[in-house]
C-alpha positions in Angstrom: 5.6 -1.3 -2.8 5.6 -4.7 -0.9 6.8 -7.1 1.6 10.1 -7.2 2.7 13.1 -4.4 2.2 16.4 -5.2 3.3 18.1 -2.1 3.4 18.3 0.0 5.9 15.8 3.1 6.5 18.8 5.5 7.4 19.6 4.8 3.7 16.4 5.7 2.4 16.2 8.5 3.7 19.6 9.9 3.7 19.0 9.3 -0.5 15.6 11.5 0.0 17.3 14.1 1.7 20.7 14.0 -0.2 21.6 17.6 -1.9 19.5 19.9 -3.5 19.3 18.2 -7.1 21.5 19.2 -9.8 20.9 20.1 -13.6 19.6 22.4 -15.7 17.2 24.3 -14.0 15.8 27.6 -15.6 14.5 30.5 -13.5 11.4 31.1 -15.1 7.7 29.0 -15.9 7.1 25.5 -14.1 5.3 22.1 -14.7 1.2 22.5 -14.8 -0.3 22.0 -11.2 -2.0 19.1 -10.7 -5.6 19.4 -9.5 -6.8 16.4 -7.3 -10.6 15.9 -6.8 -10.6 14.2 -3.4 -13.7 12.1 -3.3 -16.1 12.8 -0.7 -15.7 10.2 2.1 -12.2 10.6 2.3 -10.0 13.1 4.0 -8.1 15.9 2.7 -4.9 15.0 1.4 -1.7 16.6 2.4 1.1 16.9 -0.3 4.5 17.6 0.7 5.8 21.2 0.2 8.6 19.6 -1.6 7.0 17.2 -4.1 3.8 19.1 -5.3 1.4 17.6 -7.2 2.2 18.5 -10.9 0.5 17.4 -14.4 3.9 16.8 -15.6 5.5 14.7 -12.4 2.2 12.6 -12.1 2.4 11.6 -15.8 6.1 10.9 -15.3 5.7 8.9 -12.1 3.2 6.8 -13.9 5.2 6.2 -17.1 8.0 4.5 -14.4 5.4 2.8 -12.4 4.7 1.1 -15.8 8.0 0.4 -17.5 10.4 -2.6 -16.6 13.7 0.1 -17.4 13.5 0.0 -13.5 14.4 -3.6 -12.9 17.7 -4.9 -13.3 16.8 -7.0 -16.6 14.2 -4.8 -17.9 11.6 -7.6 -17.5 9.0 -6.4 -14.7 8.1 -3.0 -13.4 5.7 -1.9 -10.7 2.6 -2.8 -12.3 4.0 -6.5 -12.7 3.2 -7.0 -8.8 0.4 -4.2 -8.0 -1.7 -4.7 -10.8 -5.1 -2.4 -11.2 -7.5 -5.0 -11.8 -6.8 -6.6 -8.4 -6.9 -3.6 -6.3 -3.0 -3.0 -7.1 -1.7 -6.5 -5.4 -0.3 -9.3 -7.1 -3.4 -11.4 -8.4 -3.8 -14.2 -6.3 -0.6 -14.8 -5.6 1.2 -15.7 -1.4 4.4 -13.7 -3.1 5.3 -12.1 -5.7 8.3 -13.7 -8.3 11.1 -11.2 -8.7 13.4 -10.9 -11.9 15.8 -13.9 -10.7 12.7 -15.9 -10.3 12.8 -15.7 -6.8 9.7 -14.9 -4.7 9.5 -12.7 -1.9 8.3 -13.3 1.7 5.4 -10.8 2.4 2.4 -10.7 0.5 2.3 -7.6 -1.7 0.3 -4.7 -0.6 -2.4 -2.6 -2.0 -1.6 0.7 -3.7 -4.5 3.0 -2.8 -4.9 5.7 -0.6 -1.5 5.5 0.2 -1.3 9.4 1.0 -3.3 9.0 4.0 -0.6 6.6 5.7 2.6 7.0 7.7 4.6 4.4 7.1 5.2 1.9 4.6 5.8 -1.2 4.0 3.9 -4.5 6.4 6.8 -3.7 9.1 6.7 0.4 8.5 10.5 0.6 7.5 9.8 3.6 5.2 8.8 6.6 6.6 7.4 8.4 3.9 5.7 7.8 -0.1 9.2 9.3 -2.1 11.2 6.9 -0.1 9.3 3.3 -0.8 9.9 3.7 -3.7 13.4 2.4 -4.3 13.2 0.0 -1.7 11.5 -2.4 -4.3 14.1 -1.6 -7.1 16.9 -2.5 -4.8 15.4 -5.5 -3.7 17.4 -8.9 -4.5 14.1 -10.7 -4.6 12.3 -8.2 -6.3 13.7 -5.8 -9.2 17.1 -6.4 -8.2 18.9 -3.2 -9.7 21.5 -1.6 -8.7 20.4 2.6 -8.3 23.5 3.7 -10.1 22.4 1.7 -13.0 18.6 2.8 -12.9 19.2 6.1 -13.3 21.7 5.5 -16.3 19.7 3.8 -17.9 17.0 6.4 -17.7 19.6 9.2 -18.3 20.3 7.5 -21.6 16.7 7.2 -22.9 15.9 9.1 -25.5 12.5 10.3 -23.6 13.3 10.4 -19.9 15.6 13.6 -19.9 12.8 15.8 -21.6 10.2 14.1 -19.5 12.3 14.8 -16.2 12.8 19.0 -17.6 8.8 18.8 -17.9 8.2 18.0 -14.6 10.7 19.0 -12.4 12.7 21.7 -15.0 15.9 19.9 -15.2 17.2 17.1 -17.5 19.7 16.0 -14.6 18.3 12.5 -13.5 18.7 11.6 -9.8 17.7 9.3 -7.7 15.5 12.1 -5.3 13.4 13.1 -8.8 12.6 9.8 -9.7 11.0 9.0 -6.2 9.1 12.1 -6.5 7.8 11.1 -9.6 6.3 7.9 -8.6 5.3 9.3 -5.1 3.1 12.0 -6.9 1.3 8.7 -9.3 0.7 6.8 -6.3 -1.2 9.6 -4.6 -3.3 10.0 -6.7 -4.8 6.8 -6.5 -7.8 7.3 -4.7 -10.4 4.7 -3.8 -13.9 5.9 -2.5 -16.3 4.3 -4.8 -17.6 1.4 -3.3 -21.6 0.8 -2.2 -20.7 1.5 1.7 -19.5 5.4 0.3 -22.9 5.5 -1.6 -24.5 4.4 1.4 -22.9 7.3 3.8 -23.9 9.1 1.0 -27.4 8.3 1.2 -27.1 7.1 -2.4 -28.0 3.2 -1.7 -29.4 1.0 1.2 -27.6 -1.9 2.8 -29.3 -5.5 2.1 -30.5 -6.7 5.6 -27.1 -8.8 5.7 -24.7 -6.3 5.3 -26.2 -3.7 8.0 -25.9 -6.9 10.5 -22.4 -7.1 9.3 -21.7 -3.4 10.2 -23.6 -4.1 13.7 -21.4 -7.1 14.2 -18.1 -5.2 12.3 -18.5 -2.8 15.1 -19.6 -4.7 18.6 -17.0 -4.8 20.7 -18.4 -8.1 22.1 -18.7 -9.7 18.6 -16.1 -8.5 15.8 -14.7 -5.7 17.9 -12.8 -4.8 14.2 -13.4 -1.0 14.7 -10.1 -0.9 17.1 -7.9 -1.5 14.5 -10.0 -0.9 10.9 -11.2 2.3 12.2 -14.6 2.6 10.6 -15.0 5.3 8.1 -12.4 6.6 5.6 -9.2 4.8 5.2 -10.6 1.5 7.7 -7.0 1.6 9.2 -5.4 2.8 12.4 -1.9 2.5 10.1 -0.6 0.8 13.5 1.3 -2.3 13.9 -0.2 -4.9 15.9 0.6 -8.6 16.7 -2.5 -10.7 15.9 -1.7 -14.2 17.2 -1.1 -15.7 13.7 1.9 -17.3 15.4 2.4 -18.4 19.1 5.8 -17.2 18.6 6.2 -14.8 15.5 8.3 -16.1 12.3 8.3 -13.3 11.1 10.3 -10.4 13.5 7.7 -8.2 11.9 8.0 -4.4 13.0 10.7 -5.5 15.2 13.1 -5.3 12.0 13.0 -1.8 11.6 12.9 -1.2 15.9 14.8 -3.4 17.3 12.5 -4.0 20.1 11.6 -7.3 21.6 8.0 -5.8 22.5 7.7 -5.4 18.4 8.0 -8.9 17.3 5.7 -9.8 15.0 3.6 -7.3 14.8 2.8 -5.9 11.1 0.7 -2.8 10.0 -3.0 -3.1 10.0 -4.3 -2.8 6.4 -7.0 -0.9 5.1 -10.4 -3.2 4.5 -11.2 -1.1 1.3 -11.4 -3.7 -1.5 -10.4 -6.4 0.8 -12.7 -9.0 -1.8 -10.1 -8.0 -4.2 -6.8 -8.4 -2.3 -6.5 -12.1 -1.4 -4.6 -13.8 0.2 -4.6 -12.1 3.2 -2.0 -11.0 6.1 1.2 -10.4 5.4 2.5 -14.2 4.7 -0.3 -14.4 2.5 -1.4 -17.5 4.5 -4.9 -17.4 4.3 -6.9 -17.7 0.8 -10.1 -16.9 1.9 -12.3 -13.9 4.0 -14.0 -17.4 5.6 -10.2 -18.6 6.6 -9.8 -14.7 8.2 -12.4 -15.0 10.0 -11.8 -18.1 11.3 -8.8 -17.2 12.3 -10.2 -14.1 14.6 -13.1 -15.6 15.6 -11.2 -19.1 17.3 -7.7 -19.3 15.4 -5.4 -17.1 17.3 -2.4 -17.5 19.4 -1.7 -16.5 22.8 1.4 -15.1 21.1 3.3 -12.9 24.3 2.8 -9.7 22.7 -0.7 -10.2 21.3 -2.8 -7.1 21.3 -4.9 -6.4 24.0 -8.0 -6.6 21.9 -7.8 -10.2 20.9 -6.6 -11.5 24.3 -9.8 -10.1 25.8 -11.8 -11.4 23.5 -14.3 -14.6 24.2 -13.3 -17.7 21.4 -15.9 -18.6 19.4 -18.0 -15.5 20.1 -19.3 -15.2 16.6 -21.1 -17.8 14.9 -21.3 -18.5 11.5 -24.2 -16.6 10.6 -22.0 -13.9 12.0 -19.0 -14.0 9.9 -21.4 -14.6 7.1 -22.8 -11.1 7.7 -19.4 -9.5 8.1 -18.1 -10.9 4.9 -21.3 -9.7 3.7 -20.4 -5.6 4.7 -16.7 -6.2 3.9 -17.8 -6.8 0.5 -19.9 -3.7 0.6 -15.8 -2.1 0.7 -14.9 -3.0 -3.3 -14.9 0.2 -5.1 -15.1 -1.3 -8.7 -14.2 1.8 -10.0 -10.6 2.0 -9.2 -10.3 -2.0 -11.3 -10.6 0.4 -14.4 -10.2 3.9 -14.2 -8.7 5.4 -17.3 -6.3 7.9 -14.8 -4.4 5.0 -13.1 -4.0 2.8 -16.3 -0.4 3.1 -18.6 -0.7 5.9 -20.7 
């Protein structure tokens, strides 16, 4: 769900693909299948054979996105730190505070259209939706709890059991069910609402200063942001790039997970969908302000060793202000207001 995990992604994934799970299972019926509207601007979505898309398992996974039992006091869940009405981040704050009062060191990430990606996480140490899930949990600096105790806790609820039988037909709680659970909420948040869908969908007309901002957004002489923020549906190339924020990184960035010198940091380019909504930006959280990201493109970066090819070629100071002006302008064209308060991704 956010900034940094400190374990391993050999264990995550060697929890994901433990033993078949365990329990009461019954030969017979099934949960309801879940039927996603994907909305038109965006791809189709591919679910995992093994973690379909159920009425049941999406209700359950967003029960547990909302409920504290995860944490190791009870105190914060999910939701406390990807919170709807700012695009699923954490308000405006650089880092998130964890149960022990302790804050993290990457900025939390938006929670929406996180089928389409890879990898997760800013440095891509998980490799799939079902196994981000617990890195968060297990964080010190985040929910702090111990899995052994999470999935007591949830064994001995009077609800959970029945609501684990619903959706996965067995009353056994593990570890592999409960990412499942919250893997099938999280994708079906969808975001495709904003005024630049309704444009593509000849549905409304850019003001004069956002179509310069898409000229500019997409000149490889001026913005040049198409390279990374692909234009179109998910404005992410989901690759991990160094973008001179540092001459040399403080951060070891994708490196963590790799181990290579050539991945030092470099972090994983974010989607610009309800970037107005997401501050502050990069993955330190460093800068407050779309103005201060622009800046930073536009005559701020470092001639860090590995910084991508794209920003080394470019000129400094190549946009002017009436430039950035217009990109902010089209950028802000990306908030899909919808998604602040749809009924679907709010606690039930």
């Amino acid at each position: 769900m956010k900034r940094v995990l400190l374990y391993p992604v050999s264990l995550l994934l060697v929890l994901f693909s433990c033993k078949k799970d365990e329990g009461n299972f019954v030969a017979a019926g099934g949960p309801t299948p879940y039927s996603l509207v994907i909305p038109q601007g965006l791809p189709q979505l591919s679910i995992p054979v093994d973690n379909p898309l159920t009425v049941e398992g999406v209700s359950l996974g967003k029960r547990l996105f909302y409920d504290p039992i995860l944490s190791g006091d009870n105190t914060i869940s999910c939701a406390s730190c990807h919170r709807q009405q700012y695009a699923f981040t954490d308000s405006t704050l650089q880092f998130s505070i964890g149960i022990d009062l302790l804050p993290g060191t990457r900025n939390a990430m938006p929670l929406f259209n996180l089928g389409y990606a890879r990898n997760f996480f800013w440095d891509g140490g998980a490799t799939n939706l079902e196994s981000q899930v617990i890195g968060p949990i297990m964080n010190p600096v985040e929910m702090h709890e111990d899995l052994a105790n999470c999935i007591a806790e949830l064994q001995a609820h009077p609800e959970y059991p029945l609501l684990f039988y619903k959706a996965f037909k067995t009353d056994s709680i593990t570890t592999a069910l409960l990412m499942k659970a919250v893997a099938q909420f999280e994708r079906t948040i969808l975001s495709a609402g904003s005024k630049y869908d309704a444009v593509q969908r000849g549905q409304a007309s850019f003001t004069a200063a956002e179509q310069r901002g898409l000229d500019i957004f997409t000149d490889f002489q001026k913005g040049d942001c198409t390279h990374c923020h692909t234009l179109g549906s998910t404005f992410t190339d989901f690759e991990y790039r160094n973008t001179g924020l540092d001459s040399i990184a403080v951060d070891s960035g994708r490196a963590r997970i790799t181990l290579l010198p050539a991945d030092l940091g470099r972090f994983k380019t974010p989607s610009l969908r309800n970037i107005e909504l997401t501050a502050p930006y990069m993955h330190d959280g460093r800068f407050q302000t779309l103005q201060e990201v622009m800046d930073h493109y536009n005559t701020g970066f470092h001639y860090a060793a590995n910084l991508d090819p794209n920003l080394r070629s470019a000129t400094k100071g190549r946009m002017s202000q009436q430039d950035m002006d217009d990109v902010i302008a089209f950028l802000k064209s990306l908030t899909d207001h919808s998604l602040l308060t749809n009924p679907a991704f709010q606690p039930d």
